[in-house]
DOZASE-646294 format. One line per field, with one value per residue: residue number from 1; residue in three letters; x, y, z of N, C-alpha, C, O in turn. Coordinates in steps of 0.05 Angstrom, whole numbers, plus 5000, padded with zeros to 4 digits. Layout:
N
n: (NUM_...)
res: (ala_...)
n_X: (X_...)
n_Y: (Y_...)
n_Z: (Z_...)
ca_X: (X_...)
ca_Y: (Y_...)
ca_Z: (Z_...)
c_X: (X_...)
c_Y: (Y_...)
c_Z: (Z_...)
o_X: (X_...)
o_Y: (Y_...)
o_Z: (Z_...)
end
This chain:
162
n: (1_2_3_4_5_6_7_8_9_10_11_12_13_14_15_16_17_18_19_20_21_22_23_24_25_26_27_28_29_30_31_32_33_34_35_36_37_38_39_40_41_42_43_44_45_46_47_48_49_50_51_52_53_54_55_56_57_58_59_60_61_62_63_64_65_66_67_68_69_70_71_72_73_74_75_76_77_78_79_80_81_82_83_84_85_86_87_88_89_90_91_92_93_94_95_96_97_98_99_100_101_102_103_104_105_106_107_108_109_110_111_112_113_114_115_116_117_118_119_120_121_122_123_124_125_126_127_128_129_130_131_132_133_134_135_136_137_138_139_140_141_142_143_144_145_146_147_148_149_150_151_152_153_154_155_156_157_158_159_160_161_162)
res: (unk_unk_unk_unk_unk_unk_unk_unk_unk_unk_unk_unk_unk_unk_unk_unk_unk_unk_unk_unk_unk_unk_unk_unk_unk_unk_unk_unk_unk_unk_unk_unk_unk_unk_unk_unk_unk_unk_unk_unk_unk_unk_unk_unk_unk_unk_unk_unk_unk_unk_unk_unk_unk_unk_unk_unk_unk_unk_unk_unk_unk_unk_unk_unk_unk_unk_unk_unk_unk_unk_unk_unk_unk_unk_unk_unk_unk_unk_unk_unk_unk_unk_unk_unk_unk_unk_unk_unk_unk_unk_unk_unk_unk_unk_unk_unk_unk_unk_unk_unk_unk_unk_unk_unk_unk_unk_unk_unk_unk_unk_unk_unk_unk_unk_unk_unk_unk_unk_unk_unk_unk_unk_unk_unk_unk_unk_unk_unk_unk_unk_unk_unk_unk_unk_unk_unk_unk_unk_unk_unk_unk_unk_unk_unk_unk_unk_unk_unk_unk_unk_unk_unk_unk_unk_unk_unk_unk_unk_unk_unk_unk_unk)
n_X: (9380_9324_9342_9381_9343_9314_9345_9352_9300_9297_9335_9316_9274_9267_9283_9230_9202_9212_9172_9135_9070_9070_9052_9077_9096_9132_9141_9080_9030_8973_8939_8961_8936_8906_8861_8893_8933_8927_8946_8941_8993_9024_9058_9113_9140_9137_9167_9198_9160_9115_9117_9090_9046_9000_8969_8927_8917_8909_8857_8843_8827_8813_8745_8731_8766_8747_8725_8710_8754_8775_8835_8826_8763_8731_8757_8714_8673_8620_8622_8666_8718_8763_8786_8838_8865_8825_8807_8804_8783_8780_8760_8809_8844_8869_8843_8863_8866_8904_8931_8932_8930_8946_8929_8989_9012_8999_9021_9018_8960_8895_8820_8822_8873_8914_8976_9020_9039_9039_9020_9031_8998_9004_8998_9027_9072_9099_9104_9122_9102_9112_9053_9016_8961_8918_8863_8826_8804_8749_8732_8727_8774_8824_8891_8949_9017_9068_9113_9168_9203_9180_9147_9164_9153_9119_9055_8989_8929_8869_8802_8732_8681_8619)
n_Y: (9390_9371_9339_9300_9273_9249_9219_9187_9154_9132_9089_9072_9052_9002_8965_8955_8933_8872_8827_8858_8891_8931_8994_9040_9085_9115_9115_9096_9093_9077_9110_9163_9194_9239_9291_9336_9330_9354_9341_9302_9260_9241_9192_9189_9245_9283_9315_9312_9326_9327_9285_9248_9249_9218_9177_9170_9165_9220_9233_9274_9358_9381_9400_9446_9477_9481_9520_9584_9636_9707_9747_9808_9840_9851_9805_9767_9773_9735_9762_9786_9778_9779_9767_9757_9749_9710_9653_9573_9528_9459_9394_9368_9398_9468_9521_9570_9641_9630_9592_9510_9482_9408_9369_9332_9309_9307_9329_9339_9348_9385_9398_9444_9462_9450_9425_9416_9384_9408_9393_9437_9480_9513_9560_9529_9508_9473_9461_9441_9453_9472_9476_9511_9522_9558_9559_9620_9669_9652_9617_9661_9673_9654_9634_9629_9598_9601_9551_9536_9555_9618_9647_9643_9643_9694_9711_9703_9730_9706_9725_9695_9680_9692)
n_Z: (1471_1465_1416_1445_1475_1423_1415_1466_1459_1416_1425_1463_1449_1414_1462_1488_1456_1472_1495_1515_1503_1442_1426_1398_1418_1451_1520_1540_1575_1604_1636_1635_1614_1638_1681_1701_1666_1598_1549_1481_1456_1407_1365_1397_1385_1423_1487_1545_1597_1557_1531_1572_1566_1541_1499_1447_1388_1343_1285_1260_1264_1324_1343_1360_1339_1290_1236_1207_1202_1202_1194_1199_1203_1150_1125_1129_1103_1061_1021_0987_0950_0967_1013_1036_1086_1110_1138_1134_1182_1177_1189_1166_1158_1137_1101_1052_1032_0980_0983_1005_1067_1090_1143_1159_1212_1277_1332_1390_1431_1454_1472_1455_1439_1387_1357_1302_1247_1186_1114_1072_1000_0947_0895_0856_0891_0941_1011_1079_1143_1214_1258_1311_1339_1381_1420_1445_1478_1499_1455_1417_1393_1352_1358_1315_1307_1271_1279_1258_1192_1151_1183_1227_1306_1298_1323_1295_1309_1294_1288_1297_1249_1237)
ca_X: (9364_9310_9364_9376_9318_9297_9359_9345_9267_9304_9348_9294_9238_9270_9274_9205_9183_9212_9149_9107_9046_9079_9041_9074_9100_9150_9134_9057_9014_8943_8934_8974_8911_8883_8853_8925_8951_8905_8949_8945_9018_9028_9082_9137_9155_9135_9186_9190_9121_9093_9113_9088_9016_8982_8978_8911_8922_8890_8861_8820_8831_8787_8724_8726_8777_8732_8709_8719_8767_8794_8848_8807_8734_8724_8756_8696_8643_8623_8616_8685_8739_8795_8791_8863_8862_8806_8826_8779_8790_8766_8770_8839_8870_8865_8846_8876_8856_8917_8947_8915_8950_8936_8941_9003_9015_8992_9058_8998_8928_8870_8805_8830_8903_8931_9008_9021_9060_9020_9031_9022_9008_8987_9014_9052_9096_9096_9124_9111_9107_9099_9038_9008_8931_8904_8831_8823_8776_8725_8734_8723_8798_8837_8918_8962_9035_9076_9132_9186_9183_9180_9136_9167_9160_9098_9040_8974_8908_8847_8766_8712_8669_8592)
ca_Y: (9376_9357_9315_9275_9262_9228_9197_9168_9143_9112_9068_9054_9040_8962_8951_8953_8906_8849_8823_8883_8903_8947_9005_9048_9107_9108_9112_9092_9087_9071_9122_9186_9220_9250_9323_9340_9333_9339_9343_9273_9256_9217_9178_9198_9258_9314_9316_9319_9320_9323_9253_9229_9267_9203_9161_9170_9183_9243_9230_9309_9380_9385_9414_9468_9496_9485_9543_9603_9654_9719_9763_9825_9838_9844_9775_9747_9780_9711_9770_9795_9757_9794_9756_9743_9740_9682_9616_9561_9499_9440_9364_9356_9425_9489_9536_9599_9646_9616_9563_9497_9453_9384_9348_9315_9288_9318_9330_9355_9362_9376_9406_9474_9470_9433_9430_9392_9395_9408_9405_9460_9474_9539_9579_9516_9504_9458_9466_9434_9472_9449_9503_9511_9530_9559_9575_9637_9690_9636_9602_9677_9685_9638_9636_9612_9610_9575_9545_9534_9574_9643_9665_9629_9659_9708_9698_9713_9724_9710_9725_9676_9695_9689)
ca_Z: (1490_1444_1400_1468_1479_1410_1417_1475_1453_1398_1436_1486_1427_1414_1483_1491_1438_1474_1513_1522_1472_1424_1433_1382_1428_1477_1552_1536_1599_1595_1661_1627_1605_1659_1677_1695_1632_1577_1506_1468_1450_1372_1350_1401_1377_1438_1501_1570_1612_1543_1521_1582_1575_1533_1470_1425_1358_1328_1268_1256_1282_1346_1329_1375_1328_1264_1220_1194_1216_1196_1207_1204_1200_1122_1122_1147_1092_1047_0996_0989_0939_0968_1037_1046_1111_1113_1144_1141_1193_1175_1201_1163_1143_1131_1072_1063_1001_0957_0994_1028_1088_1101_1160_1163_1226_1306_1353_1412_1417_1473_1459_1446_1425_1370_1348_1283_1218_1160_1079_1047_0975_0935_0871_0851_0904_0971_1036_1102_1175_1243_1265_1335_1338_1406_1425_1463_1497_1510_1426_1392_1386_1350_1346_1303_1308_1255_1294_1238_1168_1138_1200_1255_1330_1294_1328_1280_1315_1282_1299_1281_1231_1249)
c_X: (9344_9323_9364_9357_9303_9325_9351_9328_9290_9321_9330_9268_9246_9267_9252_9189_9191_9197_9136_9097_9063_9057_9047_9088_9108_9142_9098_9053_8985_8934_8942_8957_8901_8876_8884_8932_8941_8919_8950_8971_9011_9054_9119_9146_9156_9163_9182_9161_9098_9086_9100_9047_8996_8991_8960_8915_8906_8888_8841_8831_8807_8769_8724_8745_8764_8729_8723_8734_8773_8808_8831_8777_8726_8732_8740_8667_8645_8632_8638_8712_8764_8788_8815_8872_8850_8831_8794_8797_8778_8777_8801_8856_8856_8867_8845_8863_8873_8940_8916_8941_8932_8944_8952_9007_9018_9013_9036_8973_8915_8847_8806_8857_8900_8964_9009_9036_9034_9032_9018_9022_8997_9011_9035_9077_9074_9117_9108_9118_9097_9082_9026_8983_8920_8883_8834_8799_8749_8718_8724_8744_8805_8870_8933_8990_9052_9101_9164_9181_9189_9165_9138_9165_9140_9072_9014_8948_8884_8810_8754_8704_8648_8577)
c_Y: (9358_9327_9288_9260_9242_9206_9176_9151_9126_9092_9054_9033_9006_8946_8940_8935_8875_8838_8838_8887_8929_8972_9024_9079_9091_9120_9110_9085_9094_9094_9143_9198_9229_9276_9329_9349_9327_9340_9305_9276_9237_9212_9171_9223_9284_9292_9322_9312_9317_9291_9238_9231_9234_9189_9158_9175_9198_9239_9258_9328_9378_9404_9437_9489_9495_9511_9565_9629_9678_9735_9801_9822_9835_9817_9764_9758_9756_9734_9781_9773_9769_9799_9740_9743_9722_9661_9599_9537_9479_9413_9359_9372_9451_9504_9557_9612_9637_9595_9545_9474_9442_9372_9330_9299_9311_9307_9322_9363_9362_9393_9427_9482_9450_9442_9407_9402_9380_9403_9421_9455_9496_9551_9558_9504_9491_9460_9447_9449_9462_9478_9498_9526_9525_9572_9593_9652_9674_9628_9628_9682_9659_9636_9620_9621_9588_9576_9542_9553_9599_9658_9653_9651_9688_9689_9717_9702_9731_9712_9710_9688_9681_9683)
c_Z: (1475_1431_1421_1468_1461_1416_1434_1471_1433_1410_1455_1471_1423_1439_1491_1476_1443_1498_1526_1496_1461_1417_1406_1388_1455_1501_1552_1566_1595_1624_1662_1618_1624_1655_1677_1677_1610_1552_1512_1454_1428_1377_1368_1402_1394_1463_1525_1587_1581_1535_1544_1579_1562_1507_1452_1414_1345_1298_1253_1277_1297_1335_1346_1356_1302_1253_1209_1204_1206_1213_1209_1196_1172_1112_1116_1125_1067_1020_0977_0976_0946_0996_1042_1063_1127_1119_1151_1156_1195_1194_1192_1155_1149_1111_1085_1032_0980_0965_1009_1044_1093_1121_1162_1191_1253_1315_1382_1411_1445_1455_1440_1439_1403_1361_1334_1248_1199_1134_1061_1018_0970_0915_0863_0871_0935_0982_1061_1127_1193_1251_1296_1332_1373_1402_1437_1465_1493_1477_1410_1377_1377_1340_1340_1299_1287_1273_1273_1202_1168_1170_1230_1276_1329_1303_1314_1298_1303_1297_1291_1270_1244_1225)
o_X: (9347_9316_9354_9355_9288_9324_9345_9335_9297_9317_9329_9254_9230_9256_9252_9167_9183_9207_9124_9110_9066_9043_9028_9091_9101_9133_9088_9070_8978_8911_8938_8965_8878_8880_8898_8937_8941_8904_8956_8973_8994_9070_9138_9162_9170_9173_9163_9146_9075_9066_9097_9030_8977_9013_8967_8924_8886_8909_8826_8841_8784_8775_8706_8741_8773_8734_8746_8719_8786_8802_8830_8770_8714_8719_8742_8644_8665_8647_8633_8723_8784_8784_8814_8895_8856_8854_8774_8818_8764_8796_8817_8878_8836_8888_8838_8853_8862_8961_8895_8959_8910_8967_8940_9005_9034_9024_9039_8964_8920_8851_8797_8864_8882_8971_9004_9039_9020_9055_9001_9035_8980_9035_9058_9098_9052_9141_9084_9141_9079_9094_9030_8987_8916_8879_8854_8777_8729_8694_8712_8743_8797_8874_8937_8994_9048_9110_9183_9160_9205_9174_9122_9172_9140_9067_9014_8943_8876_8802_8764_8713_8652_8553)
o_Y: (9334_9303_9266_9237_9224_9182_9153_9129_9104_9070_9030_9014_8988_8924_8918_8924_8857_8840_8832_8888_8948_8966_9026_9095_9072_9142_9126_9073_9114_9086_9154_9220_9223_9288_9327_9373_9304_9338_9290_9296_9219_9225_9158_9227_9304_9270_9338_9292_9309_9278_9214_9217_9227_9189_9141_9198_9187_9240_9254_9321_9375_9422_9450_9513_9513_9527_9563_9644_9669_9740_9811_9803_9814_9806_9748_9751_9755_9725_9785_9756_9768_9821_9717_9735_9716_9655_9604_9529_9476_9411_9348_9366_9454_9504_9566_9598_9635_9586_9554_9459_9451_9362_9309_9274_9329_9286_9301_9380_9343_9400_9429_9505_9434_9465_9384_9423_9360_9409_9419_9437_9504_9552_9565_9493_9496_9461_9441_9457_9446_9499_9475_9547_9504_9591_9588_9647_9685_9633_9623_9692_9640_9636_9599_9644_9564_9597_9553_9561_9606_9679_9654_9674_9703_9666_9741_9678_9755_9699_9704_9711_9663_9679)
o_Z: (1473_1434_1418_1461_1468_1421_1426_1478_1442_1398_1461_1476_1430_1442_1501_1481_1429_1521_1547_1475_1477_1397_1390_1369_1470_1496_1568_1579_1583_1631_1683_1610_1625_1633_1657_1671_1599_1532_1530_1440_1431_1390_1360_1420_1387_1460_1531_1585_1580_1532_1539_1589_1577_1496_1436_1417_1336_1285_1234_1299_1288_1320_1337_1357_1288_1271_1200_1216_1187_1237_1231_1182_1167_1095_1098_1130_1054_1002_0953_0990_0931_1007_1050_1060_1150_1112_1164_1148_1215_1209_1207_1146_1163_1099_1106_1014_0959_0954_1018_1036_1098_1120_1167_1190_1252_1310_1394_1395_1460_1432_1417_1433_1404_1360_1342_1235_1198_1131_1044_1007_0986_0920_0862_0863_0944_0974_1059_1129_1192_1249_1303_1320_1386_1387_1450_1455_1484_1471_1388_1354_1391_1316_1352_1290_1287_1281_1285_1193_1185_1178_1249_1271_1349_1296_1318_1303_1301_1316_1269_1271_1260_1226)
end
């Protein structure tokens, strides 16, 4: 289904550049953001009701998902070098205790989700993953599911740290 689908965008994407503003994303409407439907759609590349949700380009993780996370509580002590469960979220990535991802390029975003393929790097070696980052129980919970990858279809939930 998916497949179709870019297929189609790709056969439709030339059409569109002959006498309309080239926008940059296929089915662009200046009136697709609403409450409704709040993810910001990039490049093309979401599907269905998502492609139709908008067209800002994200250039930072929403700040609501900023900071410091861990997976359990000792995570979260600054004092503690054997916080491997720490995640920090910054404006363009995420640090981990021996890997860091960079913000490669937002699929989906509203205040409190993001979905976006990252590049990893740590211990010598790079990889890239498309990850999904949700806010929960009112922004103390935050989960992260890598969508492709070694931990696909695991969903890891982390606590803020204070």
């Amino acid at each position: 289904m998916r497949t179709s689908l870019i297929a189609l965008a790709l056969i439709a994407l030339p059409l569109t550049s002959c006498g309309e503003a080239d926008t940059g994303v296929v089915g662009h409407d200046e009136g697709a953001n609403s409450p409704a439907d709040p993810f910001i759609v990039e490049n093309g590349e979401a599907s269905g009701a998502e492609a139709e949700a908008g067209t800002t380009p994200v250039a930072a993780i929403p700040e609501a998902l900023q900071g410091r996370w861990g997976l359990v509580e000792a995570d979260c002590d600054p004092s503690r070098s054997d916080a491997k469960g720490m995640m920090e979220v910054t404006t363009d990535g995420l640090d981990f205790y021996e890997s860091r991802a960079t913000l490669s390029r937002s699929v989906q975003r509203s205040d409190q989700t993001l979905r976006a393929v990252f590049d990893f790097s740590g211990e010598g070696q790079s990889w890239s993953r498309e990850v999904r980052l949700d806010l929960a129980d009112g922004g103390e919970t935050l989960e992260r599911e890598d969508l492709d990858g070694e931990l696909e279809g695991e969903t890891l939930v982390y606590t803020r740290c204070n």
